[in-house]
VOPAGU-2260 file (C-alpha; in pm, 1 decimal, decimal comma):
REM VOPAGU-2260
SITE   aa  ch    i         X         Y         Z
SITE  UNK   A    0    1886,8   -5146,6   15106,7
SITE  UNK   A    1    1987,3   -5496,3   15221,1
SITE  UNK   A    2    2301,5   -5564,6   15355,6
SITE  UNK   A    3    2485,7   -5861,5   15488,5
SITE  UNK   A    4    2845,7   -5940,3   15600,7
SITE  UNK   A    5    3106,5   -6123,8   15452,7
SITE  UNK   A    6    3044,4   -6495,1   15570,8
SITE  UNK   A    7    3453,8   -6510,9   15618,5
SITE  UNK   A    8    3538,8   -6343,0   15891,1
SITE  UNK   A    9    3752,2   -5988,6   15832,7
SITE  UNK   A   10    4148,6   -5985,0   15897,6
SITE  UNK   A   11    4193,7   -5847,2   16204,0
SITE  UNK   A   12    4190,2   -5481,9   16217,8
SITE  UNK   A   13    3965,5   -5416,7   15915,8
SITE  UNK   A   14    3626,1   -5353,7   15862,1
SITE  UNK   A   15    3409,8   -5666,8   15770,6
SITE  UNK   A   16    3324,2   -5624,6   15403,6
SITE  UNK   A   17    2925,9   -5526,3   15339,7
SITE  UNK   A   18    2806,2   -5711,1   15051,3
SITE  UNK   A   19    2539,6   -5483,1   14902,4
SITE  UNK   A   20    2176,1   -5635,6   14791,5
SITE  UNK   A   21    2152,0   -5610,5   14375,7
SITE  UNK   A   22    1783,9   -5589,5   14333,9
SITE  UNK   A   23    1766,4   -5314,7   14553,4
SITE  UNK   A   24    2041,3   -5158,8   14354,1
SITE  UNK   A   25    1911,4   -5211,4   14042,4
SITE  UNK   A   26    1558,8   -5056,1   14194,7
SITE  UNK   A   27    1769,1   -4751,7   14259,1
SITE  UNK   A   28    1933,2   -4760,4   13893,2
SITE  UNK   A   29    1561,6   -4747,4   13740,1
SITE  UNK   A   30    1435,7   -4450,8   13986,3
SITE  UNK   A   31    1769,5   -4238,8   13822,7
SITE  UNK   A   32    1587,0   -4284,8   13460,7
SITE  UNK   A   33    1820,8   -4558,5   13344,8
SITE  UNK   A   34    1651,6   -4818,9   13117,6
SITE  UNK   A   35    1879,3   -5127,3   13158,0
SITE  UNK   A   36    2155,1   -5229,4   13454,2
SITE  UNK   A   37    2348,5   -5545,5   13489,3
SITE  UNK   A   38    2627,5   -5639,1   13724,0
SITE  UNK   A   39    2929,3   -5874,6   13630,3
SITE  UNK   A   40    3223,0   -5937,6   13825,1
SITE  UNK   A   41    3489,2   -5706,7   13722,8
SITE  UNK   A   42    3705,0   -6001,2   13506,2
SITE  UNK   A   43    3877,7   -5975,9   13119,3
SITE  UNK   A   44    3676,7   -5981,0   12838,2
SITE  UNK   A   45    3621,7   -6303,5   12690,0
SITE  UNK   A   46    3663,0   -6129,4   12353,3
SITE  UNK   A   47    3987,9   -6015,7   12440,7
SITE  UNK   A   48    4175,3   -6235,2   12175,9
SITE  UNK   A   49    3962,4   -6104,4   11880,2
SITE  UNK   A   50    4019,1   -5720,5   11985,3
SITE  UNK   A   51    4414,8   -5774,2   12006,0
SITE  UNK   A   52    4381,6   -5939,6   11665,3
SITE  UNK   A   53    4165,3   -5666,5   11519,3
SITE  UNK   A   54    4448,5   -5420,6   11617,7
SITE  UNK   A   55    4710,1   -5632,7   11495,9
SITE  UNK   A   56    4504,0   -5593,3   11157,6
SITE  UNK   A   57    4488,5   -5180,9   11172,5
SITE  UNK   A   58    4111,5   -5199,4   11179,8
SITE  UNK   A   59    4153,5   -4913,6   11433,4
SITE  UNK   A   60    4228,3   -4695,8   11158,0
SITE  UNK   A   61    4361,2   -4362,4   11299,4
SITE  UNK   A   62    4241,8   -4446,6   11644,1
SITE  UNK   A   63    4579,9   -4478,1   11765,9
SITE  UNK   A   64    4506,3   -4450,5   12156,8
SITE  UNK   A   65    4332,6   -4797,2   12123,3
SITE  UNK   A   66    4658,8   -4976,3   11997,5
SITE  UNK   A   67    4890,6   -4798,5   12263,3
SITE  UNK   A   68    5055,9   -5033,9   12510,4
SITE  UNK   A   69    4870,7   -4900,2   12802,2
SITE  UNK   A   70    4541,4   -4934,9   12727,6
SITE  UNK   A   71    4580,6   -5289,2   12638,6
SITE  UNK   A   72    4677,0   -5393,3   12934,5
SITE  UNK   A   73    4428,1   -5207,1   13060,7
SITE  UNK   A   74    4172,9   -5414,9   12870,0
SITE  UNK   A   75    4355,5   -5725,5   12901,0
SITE  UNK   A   76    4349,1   -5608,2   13332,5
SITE  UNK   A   77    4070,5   -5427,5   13459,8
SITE  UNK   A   78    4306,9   -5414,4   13807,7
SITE  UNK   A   79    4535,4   -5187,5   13605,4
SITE  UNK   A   80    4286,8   -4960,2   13559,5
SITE  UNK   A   81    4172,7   -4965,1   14000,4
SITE  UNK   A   82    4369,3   -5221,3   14185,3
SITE  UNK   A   83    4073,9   -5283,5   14418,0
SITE  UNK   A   84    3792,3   -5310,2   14137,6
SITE  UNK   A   85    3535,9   -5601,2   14226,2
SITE  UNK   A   86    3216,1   -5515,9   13981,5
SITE  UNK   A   87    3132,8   -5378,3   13716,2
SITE  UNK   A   88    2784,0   -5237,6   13712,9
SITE  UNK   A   89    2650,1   -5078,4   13396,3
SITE  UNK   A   90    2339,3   -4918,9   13276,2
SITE  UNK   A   91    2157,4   -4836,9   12932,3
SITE  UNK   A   92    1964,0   -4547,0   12852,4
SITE  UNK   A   93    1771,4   -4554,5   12527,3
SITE  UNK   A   94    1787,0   -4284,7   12293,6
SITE  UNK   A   95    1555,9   -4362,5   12058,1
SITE  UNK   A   96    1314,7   -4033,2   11959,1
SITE  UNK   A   97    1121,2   -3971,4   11644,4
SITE  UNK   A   98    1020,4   -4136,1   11361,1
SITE  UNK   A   99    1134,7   -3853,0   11110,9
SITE  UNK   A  100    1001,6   -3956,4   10766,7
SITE  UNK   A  101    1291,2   -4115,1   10516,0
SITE  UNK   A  102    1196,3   -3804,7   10257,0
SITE  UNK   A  103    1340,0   -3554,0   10519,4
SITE  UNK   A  104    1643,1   -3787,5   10628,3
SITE  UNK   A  105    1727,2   -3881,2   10261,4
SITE  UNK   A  106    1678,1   -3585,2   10090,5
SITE  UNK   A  107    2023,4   -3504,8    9889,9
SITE  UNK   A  108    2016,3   -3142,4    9985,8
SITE  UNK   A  109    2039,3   -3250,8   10362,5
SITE  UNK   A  110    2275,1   -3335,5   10570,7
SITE  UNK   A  111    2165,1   -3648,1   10779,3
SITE  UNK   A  112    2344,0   -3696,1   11166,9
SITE  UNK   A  113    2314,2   -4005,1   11342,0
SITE  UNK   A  114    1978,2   -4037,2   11565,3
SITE  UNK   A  115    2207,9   -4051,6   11879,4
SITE  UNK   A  116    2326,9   -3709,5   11845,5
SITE  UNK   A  117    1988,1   -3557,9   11740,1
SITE  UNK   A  118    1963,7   -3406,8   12083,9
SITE  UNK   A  119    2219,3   -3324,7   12385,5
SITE  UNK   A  120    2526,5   -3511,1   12443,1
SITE  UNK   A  121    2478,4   -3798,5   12634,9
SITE  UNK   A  122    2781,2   -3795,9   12787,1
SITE  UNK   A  123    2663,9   -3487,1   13030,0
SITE  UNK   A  124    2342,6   -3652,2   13054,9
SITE  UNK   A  125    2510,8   -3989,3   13178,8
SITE  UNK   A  126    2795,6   -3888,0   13366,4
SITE  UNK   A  127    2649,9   -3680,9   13674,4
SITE  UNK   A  128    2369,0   -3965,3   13707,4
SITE  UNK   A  129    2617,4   -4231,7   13676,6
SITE  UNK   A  130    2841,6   -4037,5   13980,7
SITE  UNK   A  131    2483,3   -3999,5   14117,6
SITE  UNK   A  132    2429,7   -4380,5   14159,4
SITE  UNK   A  133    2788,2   -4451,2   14264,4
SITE  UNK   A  134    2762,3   -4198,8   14552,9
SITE  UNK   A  135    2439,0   -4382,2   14644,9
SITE  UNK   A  136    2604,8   -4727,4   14620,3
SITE  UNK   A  137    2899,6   -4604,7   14902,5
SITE  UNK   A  138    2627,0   -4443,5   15132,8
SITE  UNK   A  139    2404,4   -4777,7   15136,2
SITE  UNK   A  140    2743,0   -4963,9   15200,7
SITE  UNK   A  141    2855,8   -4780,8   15534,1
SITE  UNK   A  142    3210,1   -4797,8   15356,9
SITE  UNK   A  143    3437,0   -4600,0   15189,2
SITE  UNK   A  144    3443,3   -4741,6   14847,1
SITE  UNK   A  145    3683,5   -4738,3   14523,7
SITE  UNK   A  146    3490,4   -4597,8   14206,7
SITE  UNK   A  147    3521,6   -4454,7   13898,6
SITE  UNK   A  148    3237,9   -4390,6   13660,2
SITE  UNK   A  149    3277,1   -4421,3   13261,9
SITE  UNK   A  150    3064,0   -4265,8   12970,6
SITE  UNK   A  151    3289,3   -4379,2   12649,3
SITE  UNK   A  152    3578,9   -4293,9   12867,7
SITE  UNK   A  153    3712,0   -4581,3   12957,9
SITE  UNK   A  154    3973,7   -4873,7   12836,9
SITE  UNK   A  155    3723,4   -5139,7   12844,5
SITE  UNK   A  156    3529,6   -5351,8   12598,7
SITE  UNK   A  157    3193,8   -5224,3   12789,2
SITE  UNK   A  158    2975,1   -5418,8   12488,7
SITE  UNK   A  159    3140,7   -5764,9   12566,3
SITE  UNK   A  160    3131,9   -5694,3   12974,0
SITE  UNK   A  161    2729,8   -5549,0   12911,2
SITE  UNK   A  162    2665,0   -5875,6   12784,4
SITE  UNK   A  163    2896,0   -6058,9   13028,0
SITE  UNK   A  164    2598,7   -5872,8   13271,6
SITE  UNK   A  165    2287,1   -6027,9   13085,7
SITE  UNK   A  166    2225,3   -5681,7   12882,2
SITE  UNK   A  167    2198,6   -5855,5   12521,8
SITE  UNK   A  168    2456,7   -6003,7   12241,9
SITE  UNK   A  169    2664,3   -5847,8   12050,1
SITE  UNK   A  170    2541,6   -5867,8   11699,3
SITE  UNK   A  171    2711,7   -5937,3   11363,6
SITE  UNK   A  172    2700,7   -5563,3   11302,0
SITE  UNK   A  173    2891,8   -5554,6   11628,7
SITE  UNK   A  174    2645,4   -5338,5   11821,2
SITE  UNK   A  175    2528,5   -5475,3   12189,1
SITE  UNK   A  176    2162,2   -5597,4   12128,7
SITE  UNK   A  177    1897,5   -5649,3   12428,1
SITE  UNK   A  178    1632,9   -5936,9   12197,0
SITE  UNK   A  179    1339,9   -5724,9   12344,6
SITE  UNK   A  180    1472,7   -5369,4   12313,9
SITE  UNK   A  181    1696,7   -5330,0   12015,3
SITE  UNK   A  182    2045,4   -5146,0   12024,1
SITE  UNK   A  183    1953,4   -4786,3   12023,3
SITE  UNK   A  184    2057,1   -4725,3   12388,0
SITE  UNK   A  185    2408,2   -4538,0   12540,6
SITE  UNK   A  186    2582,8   -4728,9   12796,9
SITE  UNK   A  187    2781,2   -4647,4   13111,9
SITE  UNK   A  188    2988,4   -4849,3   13352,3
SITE  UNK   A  189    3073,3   -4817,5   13732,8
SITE  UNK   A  190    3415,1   -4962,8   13899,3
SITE  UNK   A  191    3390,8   -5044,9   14207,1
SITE  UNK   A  192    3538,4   -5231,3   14494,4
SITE  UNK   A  193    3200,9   -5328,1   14663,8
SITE  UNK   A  194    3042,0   -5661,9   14646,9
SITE  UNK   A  195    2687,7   -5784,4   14580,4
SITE  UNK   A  196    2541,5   -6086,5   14677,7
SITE  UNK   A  197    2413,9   -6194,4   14349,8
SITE  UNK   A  198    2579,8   -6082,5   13963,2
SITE  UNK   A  199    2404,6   -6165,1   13613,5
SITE  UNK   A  200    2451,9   -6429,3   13411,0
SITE  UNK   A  201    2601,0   -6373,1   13069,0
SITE  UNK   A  202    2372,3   -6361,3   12790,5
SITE  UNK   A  203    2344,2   -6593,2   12491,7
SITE  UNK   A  204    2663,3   -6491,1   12272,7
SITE  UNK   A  205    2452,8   -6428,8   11981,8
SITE  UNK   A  206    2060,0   -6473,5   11833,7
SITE  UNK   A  207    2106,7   -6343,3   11487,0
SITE  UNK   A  208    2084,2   -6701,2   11315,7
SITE  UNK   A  209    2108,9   -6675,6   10957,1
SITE  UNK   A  210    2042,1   -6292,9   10966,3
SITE  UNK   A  211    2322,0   -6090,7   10737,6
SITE  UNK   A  212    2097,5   -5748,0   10683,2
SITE  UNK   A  213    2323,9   -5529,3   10880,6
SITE  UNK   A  214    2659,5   -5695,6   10652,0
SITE  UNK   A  215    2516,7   -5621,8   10360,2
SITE  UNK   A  216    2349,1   -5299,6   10419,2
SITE  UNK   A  217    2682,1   -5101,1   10470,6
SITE  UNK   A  218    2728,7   -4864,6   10172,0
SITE  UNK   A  219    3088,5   -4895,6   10233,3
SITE  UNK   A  220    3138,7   -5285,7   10293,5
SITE  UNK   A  221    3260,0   -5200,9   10621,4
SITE  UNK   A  222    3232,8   -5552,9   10770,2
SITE  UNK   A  223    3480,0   -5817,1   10609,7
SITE  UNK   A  224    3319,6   -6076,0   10796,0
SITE  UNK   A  225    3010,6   -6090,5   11090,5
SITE  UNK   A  226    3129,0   -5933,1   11379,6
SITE  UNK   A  227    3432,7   -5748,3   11271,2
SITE  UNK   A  228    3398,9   -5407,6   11171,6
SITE  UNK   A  229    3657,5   -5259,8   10977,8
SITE  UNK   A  230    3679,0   -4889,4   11101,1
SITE  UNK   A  231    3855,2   -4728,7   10803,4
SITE  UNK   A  232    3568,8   -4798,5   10620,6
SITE  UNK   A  233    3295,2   -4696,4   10852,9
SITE  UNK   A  234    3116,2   -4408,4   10776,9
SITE  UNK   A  235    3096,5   -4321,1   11182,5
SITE  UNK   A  236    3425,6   -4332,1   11212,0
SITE  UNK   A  237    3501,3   -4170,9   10855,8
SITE  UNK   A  238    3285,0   -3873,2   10965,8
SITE  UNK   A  239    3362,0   -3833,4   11363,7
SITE  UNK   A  240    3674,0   -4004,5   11439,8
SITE  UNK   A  241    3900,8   -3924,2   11110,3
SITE  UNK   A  242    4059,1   -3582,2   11152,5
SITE  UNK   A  243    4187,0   -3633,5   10773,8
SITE  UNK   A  244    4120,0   -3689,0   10420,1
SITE  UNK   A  245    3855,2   -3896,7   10339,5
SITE  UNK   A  246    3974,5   -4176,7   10067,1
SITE  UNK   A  247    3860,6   -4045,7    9742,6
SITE  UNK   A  248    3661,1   -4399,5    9662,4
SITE  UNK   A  249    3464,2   -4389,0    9962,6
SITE  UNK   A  250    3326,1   -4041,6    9964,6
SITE  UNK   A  251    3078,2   -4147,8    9672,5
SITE  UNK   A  252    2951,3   -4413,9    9947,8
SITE  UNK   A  253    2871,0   -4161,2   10199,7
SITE  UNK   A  254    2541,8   -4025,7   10038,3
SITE  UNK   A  255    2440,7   -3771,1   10261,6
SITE  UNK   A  256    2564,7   -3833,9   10625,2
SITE  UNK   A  257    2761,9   -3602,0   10797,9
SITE  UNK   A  258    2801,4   -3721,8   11131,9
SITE  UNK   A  259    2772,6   -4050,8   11234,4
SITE  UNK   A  260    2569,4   -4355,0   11072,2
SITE  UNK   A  261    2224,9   -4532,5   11185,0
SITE  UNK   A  262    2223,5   -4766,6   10863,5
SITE  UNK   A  263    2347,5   -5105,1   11028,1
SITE  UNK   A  264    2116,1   -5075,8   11290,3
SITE  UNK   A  265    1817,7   -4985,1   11127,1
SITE  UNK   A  266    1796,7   -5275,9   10904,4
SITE  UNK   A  267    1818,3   -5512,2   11224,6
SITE  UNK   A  268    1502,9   -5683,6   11267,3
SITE  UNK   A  269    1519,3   -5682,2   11680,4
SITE  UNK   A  270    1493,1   -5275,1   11625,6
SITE  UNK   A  271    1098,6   -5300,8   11569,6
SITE  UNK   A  272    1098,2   -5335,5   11978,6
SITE  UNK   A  273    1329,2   -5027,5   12034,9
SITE  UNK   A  274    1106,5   -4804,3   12250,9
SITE  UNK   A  275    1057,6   -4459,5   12246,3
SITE  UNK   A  276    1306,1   -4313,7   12526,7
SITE  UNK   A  277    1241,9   -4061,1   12828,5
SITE  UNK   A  278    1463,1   -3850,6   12777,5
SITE  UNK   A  279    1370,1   -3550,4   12669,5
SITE  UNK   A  280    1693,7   -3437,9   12593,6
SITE  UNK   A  281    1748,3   -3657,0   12350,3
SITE  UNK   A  282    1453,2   -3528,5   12112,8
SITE  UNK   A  283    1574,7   -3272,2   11786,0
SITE  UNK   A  284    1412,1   -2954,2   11883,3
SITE  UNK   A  285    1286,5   -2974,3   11502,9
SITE  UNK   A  286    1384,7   -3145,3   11202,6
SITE  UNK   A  287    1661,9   -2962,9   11086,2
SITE  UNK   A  288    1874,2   -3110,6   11416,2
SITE  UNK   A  289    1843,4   -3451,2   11261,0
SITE  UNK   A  290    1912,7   -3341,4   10871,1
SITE  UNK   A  291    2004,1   -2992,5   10824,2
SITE  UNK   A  292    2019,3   -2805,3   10512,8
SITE  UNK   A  293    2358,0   -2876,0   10343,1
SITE  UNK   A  294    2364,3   -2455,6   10251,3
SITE  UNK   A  295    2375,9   -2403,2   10603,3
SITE  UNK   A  296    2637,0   -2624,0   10732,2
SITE  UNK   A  297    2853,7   -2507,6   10459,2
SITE  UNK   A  298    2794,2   -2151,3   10568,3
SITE  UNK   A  299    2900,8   -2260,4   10911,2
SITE  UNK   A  300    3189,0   -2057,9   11113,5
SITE  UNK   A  301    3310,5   -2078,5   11401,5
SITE  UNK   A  302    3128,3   -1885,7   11592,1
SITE  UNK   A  303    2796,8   -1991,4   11419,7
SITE  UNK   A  304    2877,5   -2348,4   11424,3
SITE  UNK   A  305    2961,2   -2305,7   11860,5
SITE  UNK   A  306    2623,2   -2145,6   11838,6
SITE  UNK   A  307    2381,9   -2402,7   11677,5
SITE  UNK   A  308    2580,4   -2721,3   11795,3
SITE  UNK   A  309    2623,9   -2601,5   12199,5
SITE  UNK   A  310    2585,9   -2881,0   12420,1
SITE  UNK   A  311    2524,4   -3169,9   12114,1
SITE  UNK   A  312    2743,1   -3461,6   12034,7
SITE  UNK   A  313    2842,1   -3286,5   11736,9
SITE  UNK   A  314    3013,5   -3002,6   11895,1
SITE  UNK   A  315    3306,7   -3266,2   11991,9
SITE  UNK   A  316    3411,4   -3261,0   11583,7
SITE  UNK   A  317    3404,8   -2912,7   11574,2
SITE  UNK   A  318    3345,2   -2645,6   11261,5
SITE  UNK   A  319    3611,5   -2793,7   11006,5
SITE  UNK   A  320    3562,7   -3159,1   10985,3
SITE  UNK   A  321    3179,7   -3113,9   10966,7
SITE  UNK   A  322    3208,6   -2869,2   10688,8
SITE  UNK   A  323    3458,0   -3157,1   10534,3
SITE  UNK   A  324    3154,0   -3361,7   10617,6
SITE  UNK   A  325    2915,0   -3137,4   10416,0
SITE  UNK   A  326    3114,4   -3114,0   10117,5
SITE  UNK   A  327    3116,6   -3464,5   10042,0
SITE  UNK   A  328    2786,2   -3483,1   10092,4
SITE  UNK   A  329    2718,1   -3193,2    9846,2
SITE  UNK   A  330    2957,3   -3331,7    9615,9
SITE  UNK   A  331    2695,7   -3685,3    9671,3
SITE  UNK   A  332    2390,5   -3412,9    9588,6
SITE  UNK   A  333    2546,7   -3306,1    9232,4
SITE  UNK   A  334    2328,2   -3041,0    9220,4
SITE  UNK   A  335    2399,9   -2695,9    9066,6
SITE  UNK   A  336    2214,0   -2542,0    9340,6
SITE  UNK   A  337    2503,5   -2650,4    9590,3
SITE  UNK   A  338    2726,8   -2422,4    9407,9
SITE  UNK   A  339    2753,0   -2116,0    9592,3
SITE  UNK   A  340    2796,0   -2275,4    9907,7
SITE  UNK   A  341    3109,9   -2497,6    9802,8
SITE  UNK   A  342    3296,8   -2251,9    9628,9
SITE  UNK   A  343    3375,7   -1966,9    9866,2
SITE  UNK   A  344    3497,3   -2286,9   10085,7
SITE  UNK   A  345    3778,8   -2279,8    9780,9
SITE  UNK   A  346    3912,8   -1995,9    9997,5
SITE  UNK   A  347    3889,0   -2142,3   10348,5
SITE  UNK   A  348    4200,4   -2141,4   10549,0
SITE  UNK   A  349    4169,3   -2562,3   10591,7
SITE  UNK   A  350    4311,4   -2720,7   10342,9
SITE  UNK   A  351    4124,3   -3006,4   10427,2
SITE  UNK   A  352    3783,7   -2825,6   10329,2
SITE  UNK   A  353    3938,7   -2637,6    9993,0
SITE  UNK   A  354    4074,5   -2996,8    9855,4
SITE  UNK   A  355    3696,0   -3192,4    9969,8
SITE  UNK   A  356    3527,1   -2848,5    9851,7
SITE  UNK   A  357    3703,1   -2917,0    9509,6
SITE  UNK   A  358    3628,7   -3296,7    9515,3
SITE  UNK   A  359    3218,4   -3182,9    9554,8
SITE  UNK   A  360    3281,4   -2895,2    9263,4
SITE  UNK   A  361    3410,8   -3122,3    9053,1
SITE  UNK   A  362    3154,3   -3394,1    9059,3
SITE  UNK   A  363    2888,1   -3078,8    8971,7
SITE  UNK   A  364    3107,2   -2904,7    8741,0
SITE  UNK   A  365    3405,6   -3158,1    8573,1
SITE  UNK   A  366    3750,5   -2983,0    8565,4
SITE  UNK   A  367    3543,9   -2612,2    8683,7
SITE  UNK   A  368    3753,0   -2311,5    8590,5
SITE  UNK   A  369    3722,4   -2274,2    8968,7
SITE  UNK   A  370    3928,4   -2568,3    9098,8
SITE  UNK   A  371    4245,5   -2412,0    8765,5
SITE  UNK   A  372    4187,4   -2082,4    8938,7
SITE  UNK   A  373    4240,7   -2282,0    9300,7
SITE  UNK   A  374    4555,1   -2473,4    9173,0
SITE  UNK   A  375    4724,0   -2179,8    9037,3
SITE  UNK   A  376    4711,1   -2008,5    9403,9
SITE  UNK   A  377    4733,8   -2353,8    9654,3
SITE  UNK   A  378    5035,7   -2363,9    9792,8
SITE  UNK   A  379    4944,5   -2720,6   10040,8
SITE  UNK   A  380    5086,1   -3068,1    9865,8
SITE  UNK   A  381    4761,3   -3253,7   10003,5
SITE  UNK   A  382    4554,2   -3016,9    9800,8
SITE  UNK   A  383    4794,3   -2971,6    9556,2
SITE  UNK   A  384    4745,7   -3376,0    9509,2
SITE  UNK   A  385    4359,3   -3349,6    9516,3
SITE  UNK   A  386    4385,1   -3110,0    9268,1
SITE  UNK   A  387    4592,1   -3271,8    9038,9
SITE  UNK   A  388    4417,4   -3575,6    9038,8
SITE  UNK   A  389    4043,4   -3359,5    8972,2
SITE  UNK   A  390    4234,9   -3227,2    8667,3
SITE  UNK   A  391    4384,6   -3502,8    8524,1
């Protein structure tokens, strides 16, 4: 790798300051299996007004840590996250895998999981390459370097900073998009106090013109205007990040997903050149990892759910809130045949599963002697509530 020194000369008693060459860096980043990698000098998001007023409106839902003091100024100061932070240097890694047909993925009796999470969890997959990289980054420099590696970890806008680094826009459906390779790729960012002697431009703010498919595609109306997503009524963050009820109007807008959503980005027309990643670990080992039978995630345990969701993204909502998930989505079904999975859930010792396990009974069966059998023996207000309202 090319070096050079720092053309002002060093304070006396300190090392002169190696400025590292970024095409040989980026080389490096491609070798590790990462698909994109821009650098951009480690400075505040120029959306930082529009995220502060996107808080101010609760469109962070139940996402509490992004509203607290500290990680604002965090965002607002990437020095308050490393004092000696000089770049930013952050990959993509596509995840894109298999073309499943839409007969599998939409069937009612399935359960359909976001194509990200079809495969391991990209988070272990990222995060020992990204430390990886960084190591190699301090060796080429012949300095001890400041760095600290971030897989959805971090305080930072890392879409608005990936396209500060040339990586793409961020589109109306707020997703980063690279014009020649779609959206369906992770990122990951690098800190660090080392120098290069050339950083990316910033890309285009936006190419998607007259475009609204992604605004009006959203079952739920999740975006109030381009660009601003409204989390509450996401169905990612509905089905992942909400540890509680679902609002009883949405869950008929859910159809049958059950972790996660793809729908905003697979109506966007710069998807077509999404390639096919690398990564094997990203691939379902069959079908049923993409959209699996809504009998058996109902069925799930504990010890069954550890079993089939070990090392996926999934794993991070654990057994409950996907069984929450699967109820609604049975509920969504109406079928008889989903029957005699949802009501032994009428029993389950989360009351956030026996009052969604009602809600999907009682959209097969209207006021089921079930859920008057249920609200004779519930003893939890929330259910008690759900209840109530099923029964008039």
């Amino acid at each position: 790798m090319k070096l050079r020194k720092d053309q002002a000369d060093p304070p006396s008693g300190k090392l002169e300051r190696m400025i590292l060459n970024t095409e040989s860096m980026k080389n490096h980043a491609r070798e590790l299996g990462f698909n994109l990698v821009g650098i951009t000098r480690a400075e505040p998001s120029p959306t930082l007004d529009a995220y502060f007023r996107w808080i101010d409106a609760g469109m962070h839902g139940a996402m509490g840590y992004m509203a607290r003091p500290d990680r604002q100024a965090r965002r607002r100061d990437l020095q308050v996250i490393m004092p000696e932070v000089q770049s930013l240097v952050i990959v993509g890694l596509d995840y894109r895998t298999l073309d499943i047909p839409a007969e599998i993925l939409e069937d009612p009796a399935r359960g359909r999981i976001a194509s990200y999470a079809w495969g391991l969890d990209y988070h272990d997959l990222m995060t020992p390459r990204l430390e990886q990289f960084a190591a190699w980054m301090q060796a080429e420099s012949r300095q001890t370097a400041q760095q600290r590696v971030y897989v959805d970890t971090g305080a930072i806008l890392e879409r608005s900073h990936a396209q500060q680094a040339g990586m793409g826009f961020v589109g109306k459906n707020t997703m980063l998009i690279h014009p020649r390779r779609g959206s369906y790729f992770f990122l990951g960012e690098i800190f660090t106090s080392l120098e290069f002697d050339t950083y990316d431009q910033p890309h285009r703010p936006t190419m998607c013109g007259t475009c609204t498919r992604c605004l009006h595609a959203c079952p739920t109306h999740a975006f109030p205007q381009p660009h601003v997503l409204d989390a509450r009524r996401c169905i990612s963050y509905l089905t992942i990040e909400n540890k509680g009820w679902i609002p009883p109007d949405l869950r008929p807008l859910l159809g049958n997903w059950v972790f996660g959503c793809d729908i905003c980005q697979e109506v966007c027309p710069f998807q077509r050149f999404a390639p096919t990643s690398q990564e094997q670990g990203f691939f379902p080992v069959d079908v049923d990892r993409a959209a699996p039978s809504l009998h058996d995630l109902l069925a799930l345990d504990n010890e069954t759910f550890k079993m089939r969701f070990q090392g996926s993204p999934i794993q991070r909502i654990k057994r409950d809130r996907l069984v929450r998930n699967a109820c609604v989505a049975a509920g969504n079904w109406g079928s008889p045949l989903a029957l005699p999975g949802l009501i032994p859930l009428l029993d389950d010792p989360n009351p956030l599963i026996r009052g969604h396990a009602a809600w999907a009974i009682s959209r097969i069966e209207p006021r089921s002697a079930h859920l008057h059998h249920l609200h004779q023996r519930e003893n939890d207000p929330d259910v008690l509530t759900e209840l109530s309202r099923l029964l008039g």
